[in-house]
N, CA, C and O of each residue as an XYZ file, in Angstrom:
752
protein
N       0.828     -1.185      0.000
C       0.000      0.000      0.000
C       0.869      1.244      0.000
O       2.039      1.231      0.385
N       0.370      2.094     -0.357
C       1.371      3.530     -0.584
C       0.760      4.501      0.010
O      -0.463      4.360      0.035
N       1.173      5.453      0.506
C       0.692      6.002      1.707
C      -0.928      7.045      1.071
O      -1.703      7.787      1.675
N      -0.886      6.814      0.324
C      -2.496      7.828     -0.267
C      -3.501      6.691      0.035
O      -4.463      6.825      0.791
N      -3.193      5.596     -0.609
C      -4.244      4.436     -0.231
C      -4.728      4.298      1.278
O      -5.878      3.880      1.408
N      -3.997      4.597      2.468
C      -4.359      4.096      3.803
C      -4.865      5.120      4.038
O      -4.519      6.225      3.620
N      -6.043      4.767      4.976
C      -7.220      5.718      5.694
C      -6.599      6.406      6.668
O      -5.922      5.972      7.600
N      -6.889      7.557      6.371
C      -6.543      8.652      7.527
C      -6.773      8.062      8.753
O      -7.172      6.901      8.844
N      -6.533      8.835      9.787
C      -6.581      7.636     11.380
C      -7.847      8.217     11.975
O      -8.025      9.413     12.205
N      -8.415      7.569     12.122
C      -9.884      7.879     12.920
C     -11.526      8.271     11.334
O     -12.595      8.882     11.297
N     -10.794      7.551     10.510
C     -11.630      7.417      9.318
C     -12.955      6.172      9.573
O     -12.818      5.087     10.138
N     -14.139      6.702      9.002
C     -15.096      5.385      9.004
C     -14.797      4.695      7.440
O     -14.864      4.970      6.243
N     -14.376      3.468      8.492
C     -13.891      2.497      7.350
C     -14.995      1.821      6.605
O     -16.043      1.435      7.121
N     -14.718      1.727      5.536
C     -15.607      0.801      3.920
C     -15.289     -0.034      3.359
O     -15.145      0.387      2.211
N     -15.048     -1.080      3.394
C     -14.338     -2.264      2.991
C     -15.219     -2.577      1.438
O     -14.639     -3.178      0.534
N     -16.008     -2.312      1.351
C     -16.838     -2.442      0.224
C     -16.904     -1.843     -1.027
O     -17.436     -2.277     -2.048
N     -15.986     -0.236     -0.744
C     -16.182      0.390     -2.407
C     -14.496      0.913     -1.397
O     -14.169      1.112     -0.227
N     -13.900      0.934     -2.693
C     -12.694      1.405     -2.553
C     -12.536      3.171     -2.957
O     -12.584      3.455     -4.153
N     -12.411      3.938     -2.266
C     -11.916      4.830     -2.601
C     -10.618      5.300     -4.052
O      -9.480      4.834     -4.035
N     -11.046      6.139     -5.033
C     -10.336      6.594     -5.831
C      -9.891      7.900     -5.390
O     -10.579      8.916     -5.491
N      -8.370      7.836     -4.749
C      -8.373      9.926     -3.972
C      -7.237     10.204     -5.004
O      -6.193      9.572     -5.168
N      -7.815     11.579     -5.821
C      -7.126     11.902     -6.711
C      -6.066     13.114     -6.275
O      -6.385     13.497     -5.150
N      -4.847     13.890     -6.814
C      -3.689     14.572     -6.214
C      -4.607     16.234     -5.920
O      -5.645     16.664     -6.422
N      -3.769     16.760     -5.010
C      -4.266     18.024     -5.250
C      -3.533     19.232     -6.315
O      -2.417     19.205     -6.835
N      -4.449     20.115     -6.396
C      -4.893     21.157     -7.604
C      -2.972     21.793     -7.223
O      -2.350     21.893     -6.166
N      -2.597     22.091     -8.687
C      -1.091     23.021     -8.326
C      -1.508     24.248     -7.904
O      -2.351     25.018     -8.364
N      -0.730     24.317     -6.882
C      -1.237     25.676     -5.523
C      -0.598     26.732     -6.627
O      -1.384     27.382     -7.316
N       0.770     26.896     -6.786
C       0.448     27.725     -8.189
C      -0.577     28.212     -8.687
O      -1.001     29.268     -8.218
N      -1.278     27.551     -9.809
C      -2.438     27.709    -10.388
C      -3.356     28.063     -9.538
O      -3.735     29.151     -9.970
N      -4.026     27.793     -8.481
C      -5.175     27.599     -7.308
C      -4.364     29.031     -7.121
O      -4.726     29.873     -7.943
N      -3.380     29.456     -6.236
C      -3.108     30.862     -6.341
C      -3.372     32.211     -7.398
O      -3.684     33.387     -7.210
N      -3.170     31.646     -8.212
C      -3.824     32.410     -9.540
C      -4.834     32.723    -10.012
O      -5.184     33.835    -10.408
N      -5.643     31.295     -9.999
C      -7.609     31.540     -9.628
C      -7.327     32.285     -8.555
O      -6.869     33.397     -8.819
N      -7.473     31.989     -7.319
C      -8.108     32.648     -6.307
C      -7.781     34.486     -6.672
O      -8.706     35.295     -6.747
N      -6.345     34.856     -6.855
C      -6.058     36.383     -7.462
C      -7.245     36.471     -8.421
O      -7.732     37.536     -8.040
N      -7.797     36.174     -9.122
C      -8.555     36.239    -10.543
C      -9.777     36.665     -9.915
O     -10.336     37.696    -10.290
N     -10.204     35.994     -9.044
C     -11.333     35.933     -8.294
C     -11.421     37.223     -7.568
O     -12.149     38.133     -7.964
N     -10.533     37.322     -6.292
C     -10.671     38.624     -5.790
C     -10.374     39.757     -6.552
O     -10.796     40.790     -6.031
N      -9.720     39.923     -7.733
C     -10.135     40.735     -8.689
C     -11.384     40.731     -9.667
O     -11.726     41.682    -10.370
N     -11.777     39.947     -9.617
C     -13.319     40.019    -10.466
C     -14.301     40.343     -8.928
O     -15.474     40.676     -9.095
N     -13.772     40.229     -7.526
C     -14.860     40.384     -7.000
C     -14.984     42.369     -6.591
O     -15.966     43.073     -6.355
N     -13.265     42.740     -6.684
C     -13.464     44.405     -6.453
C     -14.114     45.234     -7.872
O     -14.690     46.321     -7.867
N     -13.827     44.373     -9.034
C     -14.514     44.850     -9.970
C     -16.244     44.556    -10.243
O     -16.857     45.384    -10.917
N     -16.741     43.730     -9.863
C     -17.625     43.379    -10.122
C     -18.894     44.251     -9.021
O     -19.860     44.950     -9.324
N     -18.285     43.770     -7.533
C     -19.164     44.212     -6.705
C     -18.394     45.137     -5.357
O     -18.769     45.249     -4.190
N     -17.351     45.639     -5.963
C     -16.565     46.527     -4.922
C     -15.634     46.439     -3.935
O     -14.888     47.260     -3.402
N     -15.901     44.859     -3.754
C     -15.480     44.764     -2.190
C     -14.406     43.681     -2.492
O     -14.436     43.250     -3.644
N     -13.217     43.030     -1.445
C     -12.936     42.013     -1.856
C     -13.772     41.054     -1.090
O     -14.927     41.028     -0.666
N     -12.585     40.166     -1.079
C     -13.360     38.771     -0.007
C     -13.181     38.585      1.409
O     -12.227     39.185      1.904
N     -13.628     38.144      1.881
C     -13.949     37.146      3.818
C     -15.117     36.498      3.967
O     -15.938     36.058      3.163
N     -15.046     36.518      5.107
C     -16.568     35.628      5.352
C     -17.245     36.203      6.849
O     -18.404     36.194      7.263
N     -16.031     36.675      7.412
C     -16.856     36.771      8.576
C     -18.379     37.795      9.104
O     -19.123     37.845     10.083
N     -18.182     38.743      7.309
C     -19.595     39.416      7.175
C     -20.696     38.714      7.270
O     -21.676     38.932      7.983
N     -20.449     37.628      6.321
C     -21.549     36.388      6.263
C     -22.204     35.615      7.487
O     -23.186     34.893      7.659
N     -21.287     36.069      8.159
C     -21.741     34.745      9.314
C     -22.040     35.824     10.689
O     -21.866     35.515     11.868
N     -22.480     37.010     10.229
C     -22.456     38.514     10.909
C     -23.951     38.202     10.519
O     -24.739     37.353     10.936
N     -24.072     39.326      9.440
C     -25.390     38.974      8.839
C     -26.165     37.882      8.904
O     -27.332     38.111      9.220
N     -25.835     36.616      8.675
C     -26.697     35.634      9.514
C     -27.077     35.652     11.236
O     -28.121     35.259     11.757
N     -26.168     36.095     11.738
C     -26.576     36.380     13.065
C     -28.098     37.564     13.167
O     -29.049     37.435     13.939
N     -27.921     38.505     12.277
C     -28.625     39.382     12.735
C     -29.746     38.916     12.061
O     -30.752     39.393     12.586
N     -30.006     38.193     11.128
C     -31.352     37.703     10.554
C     -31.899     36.865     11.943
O     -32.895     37.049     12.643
N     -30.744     35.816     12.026
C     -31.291     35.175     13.513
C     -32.220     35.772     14.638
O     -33.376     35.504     14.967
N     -31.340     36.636     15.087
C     -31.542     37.441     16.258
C     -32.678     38.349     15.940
O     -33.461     38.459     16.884
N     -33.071     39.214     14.589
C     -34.416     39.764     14.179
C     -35.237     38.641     14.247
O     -36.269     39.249     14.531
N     -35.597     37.414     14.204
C     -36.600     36.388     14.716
C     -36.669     36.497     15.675
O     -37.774     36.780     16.137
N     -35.687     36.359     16.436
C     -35.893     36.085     17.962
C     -36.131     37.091     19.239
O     -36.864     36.942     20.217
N     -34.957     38.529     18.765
C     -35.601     39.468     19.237
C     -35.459     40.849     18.311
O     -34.428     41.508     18.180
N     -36.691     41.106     17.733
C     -36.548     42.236     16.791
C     -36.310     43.874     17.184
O     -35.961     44.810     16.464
N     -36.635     43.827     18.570
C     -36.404     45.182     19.325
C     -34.985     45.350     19.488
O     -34.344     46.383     19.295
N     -34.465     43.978     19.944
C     -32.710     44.483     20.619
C     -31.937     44.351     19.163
O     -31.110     45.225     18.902
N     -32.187     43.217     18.131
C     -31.356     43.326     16.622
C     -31.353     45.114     16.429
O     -30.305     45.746     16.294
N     -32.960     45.863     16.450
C     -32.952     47.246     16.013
C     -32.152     48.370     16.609
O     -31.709     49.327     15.974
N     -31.991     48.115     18.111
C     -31.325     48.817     18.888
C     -29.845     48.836     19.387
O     -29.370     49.638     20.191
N     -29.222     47.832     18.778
C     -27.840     47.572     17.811
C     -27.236     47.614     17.230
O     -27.069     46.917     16.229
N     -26.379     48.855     17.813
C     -25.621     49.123     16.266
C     -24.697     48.331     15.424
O     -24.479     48.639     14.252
N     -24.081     47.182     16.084
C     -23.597     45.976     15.632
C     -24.746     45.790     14.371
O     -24.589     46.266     13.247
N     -25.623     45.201     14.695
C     -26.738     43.965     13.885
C     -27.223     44.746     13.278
O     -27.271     44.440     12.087
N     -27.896     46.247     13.665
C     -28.737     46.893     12.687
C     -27.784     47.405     11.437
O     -28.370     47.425     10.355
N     -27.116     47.607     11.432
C     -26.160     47.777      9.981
C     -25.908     46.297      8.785
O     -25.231     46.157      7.766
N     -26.926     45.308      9.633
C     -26.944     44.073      8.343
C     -28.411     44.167      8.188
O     -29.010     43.136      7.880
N     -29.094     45.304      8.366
C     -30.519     45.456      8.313
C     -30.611     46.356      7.495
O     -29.817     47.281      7.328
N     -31.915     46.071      6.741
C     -32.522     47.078      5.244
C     -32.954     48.739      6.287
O     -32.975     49.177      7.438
N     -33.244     49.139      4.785
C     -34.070     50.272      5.390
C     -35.292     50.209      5.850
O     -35.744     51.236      6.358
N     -36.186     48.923      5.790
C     -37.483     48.638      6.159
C     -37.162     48.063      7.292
O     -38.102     47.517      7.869
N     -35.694     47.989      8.010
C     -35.741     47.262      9.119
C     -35.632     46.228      9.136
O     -35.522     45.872     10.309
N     -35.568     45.052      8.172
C     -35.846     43.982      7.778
C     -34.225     43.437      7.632
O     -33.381     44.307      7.419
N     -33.790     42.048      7.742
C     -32.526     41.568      7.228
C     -32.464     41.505      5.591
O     -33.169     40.973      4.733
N     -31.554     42.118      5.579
C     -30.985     42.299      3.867
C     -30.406     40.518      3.935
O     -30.232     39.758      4.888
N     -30.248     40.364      2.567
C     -29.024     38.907      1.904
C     -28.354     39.772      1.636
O     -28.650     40.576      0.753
N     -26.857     39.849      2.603
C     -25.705     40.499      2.174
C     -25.078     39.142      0.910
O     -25.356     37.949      0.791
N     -24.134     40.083      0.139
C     -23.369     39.125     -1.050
C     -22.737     38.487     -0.036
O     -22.937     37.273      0.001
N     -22.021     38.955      0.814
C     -20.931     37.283      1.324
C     -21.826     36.387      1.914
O     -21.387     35.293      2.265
N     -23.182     36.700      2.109
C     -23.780     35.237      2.627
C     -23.798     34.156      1.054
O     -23.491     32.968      0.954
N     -24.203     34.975      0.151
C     -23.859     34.096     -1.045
C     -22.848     33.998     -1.431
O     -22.905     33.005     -2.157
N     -21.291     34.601     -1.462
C     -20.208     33.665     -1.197
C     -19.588     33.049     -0.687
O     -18.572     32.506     -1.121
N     -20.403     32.925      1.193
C     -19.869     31.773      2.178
C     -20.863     30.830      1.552
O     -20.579     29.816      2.190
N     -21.906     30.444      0.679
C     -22.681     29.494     -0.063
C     -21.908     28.857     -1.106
O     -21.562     27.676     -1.080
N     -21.681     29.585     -1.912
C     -20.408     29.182     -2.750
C     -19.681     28.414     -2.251
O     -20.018     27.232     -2.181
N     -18.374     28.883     -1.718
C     -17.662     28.553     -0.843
C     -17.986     27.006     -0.317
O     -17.170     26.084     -0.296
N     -19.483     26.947      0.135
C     -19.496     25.816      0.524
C     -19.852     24.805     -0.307
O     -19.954     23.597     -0.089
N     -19.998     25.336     -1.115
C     -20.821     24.559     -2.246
C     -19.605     23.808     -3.324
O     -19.444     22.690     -3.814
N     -19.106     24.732     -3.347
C     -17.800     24.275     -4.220
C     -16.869     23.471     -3.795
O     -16.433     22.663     -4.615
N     -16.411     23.468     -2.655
C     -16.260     22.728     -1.882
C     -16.281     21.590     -1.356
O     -15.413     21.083     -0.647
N     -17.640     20.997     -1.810
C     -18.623     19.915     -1.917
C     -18.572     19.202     -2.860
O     -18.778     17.991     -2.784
N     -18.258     19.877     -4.031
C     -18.344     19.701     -5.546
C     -16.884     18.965     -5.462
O     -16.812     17.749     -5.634
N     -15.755     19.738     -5.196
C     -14.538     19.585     -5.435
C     -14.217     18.384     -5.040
O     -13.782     17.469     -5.740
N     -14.564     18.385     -3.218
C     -14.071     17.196     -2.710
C     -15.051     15.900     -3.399
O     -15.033     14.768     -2.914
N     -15.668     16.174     -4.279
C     -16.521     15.111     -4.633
C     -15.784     14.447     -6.019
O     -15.492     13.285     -6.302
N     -15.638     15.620     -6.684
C     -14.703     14.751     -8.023
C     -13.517     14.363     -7.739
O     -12.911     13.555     -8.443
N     -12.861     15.084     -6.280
C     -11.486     14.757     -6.027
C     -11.464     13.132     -5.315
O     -10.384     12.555     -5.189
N     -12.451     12.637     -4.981
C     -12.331     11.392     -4.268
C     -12.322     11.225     -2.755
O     -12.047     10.298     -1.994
N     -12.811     12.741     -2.587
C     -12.054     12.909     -0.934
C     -12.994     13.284     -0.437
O     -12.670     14.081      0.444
N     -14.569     13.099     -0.527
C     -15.554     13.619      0.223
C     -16.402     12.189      1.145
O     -17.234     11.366      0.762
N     -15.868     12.359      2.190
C     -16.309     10.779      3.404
C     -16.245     11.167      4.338
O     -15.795     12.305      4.467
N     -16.600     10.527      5.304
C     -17.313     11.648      6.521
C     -16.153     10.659      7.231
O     -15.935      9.448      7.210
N     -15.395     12.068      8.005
C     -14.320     11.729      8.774
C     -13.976     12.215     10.340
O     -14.936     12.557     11.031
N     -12.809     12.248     10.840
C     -12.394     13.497     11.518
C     -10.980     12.987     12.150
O     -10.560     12.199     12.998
N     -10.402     14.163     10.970
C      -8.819     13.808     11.238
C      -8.121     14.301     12.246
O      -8.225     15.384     12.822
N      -7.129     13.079     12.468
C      -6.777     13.477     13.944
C      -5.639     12.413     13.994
O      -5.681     11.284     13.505
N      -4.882     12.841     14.500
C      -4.030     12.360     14.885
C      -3.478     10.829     16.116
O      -4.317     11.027     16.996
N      -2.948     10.022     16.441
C      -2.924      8.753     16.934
C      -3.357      9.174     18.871
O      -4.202      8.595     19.553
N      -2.518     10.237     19.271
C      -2.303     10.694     20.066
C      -3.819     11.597     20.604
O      -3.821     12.141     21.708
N      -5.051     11.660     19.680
C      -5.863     12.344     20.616
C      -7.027     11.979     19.961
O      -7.213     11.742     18.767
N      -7.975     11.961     21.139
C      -9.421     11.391     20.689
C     -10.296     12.071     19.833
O     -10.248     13.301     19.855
N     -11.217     11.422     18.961
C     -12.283     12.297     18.156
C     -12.932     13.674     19.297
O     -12.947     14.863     18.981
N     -13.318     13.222     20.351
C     -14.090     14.106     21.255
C     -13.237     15.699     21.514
O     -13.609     16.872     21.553
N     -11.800     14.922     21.669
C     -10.720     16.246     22.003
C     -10.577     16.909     20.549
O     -10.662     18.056     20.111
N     -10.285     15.478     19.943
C     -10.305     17.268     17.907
C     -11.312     17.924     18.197
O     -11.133     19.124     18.407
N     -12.512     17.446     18.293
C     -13.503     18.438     17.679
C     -13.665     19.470     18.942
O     -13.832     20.653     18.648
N     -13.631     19.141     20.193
C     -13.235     20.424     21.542
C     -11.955     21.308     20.688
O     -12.053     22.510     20.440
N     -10.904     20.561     20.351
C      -9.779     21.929     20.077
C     -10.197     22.385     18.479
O      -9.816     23.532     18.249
N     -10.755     21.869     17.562
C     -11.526     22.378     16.310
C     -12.414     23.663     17.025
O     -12.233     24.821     16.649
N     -13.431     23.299     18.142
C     -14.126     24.448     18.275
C     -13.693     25.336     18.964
O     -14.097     26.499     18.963
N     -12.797     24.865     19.645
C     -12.262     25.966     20.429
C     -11.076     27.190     19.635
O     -10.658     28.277     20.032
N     -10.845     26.469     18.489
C      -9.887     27.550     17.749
C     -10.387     28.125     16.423
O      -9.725     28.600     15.500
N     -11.866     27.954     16.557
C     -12.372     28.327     15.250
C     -13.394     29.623     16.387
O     -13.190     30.804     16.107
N     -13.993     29.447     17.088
C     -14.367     30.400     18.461
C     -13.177     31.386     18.864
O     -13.625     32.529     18.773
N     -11.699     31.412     19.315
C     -10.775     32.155     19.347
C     -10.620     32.775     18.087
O     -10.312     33.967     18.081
N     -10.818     32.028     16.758
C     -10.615     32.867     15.555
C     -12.045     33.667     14.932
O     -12.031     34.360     13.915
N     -12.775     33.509     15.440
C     -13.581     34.482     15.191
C     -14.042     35.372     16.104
O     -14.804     36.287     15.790
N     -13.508     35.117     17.597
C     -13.022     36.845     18.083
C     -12.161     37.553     17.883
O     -12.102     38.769     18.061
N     -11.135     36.588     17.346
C     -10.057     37.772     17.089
C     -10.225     38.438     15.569
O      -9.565     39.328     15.034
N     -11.770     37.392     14.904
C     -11.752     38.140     13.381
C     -12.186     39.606     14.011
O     -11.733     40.738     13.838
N     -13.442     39.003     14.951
C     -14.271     40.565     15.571
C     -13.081     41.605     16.008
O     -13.473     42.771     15.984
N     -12.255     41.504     16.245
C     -11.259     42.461     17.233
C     -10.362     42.887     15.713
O      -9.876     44.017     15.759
N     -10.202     42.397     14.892
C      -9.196     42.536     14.162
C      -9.942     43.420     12.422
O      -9.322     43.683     11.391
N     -11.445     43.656     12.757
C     -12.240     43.781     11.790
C     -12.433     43.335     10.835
O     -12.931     43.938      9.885
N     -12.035     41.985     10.839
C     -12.191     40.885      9.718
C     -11.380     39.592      9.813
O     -10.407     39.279     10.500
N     -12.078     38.967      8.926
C     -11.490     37.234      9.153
C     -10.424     37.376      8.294
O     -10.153     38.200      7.420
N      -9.626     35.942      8.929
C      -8.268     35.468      8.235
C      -8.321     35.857      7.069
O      -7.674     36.878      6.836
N      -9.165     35.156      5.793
C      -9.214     35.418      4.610
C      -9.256     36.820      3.961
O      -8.725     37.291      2.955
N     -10.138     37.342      4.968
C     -10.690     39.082      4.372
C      -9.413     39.777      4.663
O      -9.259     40.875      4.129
N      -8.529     39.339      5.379
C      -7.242     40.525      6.335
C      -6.249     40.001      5.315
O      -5.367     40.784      4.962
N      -6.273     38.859      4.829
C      -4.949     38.285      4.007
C      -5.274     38.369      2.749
O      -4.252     38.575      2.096
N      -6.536     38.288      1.858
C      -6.506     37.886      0.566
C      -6.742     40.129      0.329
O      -5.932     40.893     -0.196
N      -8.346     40.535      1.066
C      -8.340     41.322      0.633
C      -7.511     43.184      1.104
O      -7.284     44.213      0.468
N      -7.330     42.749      2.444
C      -6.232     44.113      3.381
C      -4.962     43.564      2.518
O      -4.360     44.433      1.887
N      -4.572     42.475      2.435
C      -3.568     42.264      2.066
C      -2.797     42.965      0.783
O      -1.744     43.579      0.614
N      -4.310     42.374     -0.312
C      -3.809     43.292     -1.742
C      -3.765     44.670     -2.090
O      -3.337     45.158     -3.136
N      -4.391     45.411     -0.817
C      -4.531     46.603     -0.593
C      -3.630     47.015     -0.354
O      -3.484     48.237     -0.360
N      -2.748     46.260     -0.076
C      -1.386     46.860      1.082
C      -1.576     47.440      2.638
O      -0.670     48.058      3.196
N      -2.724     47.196      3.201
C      -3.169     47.786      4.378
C      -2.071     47.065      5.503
O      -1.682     45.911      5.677
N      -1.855     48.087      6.016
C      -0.714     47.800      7.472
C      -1.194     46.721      8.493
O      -0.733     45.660      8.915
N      -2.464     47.550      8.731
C      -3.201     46.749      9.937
C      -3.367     44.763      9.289
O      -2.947     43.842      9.991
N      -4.097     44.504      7.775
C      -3.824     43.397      7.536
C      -2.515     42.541      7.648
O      -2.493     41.396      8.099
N      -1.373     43.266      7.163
C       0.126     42.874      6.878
C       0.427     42.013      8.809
O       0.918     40.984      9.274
N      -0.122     43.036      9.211
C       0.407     43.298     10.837
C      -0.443     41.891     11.628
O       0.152     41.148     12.408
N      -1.630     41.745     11.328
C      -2.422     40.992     11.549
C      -2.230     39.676     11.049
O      -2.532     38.741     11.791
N      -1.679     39.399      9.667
C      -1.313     38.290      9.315
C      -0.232     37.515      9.838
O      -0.171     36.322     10.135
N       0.872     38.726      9.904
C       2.024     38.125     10.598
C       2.078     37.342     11.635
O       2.686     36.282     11.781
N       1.060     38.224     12.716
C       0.585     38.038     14.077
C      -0.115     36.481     14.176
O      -0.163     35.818     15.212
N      -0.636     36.069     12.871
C      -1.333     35.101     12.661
C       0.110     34.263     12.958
O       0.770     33.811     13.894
N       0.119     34.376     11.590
C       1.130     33.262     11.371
C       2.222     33.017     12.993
O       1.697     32.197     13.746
N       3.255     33.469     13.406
C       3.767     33.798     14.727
C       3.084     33.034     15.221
O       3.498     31.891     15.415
N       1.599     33.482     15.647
C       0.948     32.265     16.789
C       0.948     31.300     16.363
O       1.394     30.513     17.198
N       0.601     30.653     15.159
C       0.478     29.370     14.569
C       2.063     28.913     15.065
O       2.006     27.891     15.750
N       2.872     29.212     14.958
C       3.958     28.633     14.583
C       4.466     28.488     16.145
O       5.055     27.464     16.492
N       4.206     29.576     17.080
C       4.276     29.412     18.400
C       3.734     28.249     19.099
O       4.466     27.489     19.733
N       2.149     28.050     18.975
C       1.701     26.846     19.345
C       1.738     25.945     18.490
O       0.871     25.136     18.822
N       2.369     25.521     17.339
C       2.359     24.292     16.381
C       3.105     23.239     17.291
O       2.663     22.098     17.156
N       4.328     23.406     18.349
C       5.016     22.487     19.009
C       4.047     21.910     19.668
O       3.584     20.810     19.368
N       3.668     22.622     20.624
C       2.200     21.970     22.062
C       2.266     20.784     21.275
O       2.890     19.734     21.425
N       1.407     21.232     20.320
C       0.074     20.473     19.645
C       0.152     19.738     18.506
O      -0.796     19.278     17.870
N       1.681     19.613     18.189
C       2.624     18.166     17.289
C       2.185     17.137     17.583
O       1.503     16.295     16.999
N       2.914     17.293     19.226
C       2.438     15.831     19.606
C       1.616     14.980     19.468
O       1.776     13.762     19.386
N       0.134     15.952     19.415
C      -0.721     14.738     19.227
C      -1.146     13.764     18.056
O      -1.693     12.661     18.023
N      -0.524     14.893     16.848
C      -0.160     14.819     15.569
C       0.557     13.371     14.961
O       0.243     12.614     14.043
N       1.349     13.383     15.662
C       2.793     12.096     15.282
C       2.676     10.614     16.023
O       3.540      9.759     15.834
């Protein structure tokens, strides 16, 4: 067996249809789309890309169900609200759709769409998905604190040349690389 053939560790195994997992896309190229993209998206509709608008604006549609007095009296939430008061469909809710959608698509022709959760020998399904949520929760306060998500601070502050993105990315990266030791271990 060659190491693409063996199931990731903590995979639900299928003995019955064999998996075909095909290579991934040259990051090259995939770098090049994605540039193409956030330039068709400042030309097209102004803005570049992130997501964490998307998942903003879904909050405040939420929260106008549930409580329509405090969404209004918010200046957070009421700025993803129409002029009738009402929740607008901001565009990044339809490109965190995309996003997911494609996604779906991809890992589907790529061979790689099976319901998993990768993880390493050293730590249980229960603990990935505690440190999955727990660093996807830290990263979207620090998107809130930082006025935008990873993607929006790197693909679109970035091409801007904006300081605060440059500064923010770095900062990213640094921590990653700070805690990557901890959390090897459980890795190997």
């Amino acid at each position: 067996m060659t190491a693409i053939d063996l199931p990731a560790a903590g995979a639900l195994k299928s003995a019955a249809v064999p998996r075909v997992v095909r290579g991934y896309s040259n990051p090259y190229l995939a770098g090049i789309g994605l540039g193409l993209v956030l330039l068709a998206a400042f030309v097209l509709v102004g803005r570049g890309l992130g997501a964490s608008g998307a998942f903003a604006s879904a909050a405040a549609t939420v929260s106008t169900v549930i409580a329509p007095d405090a969404t209004h009296n918010n200046a957070y939430f009421a700025r993803y609200l129409g002029v009738d008061g009402k929740p607008t469909v901001d565009w990044l809710v339809i490109e965190l759709t995309g996003v997911i959608i494609g996604g779906l698509v991809s890992a589907s022709l790529a061979g790689r769409l099976h319901a998993t959760i990768e993880r390493g020998p050293r730590i249980t399904d229960r603990a990935r998905l505690v440190f999955a949520f727990a660093g996807g929760a830290i990263m979207g306060v620090g998107a809130m604190l930082a006025r935008g998500c990873t993607s929006g601070q790197a693909l679109t502050g970035g091409a801007l040349l904006s300081v605060g993105s440059w500064l923010f990315m770095i900062a990213a990266f640094a921590a990653a690389y700070a805690v990557a030791p901890f959390l090897k271990r459980a890795w190997l």
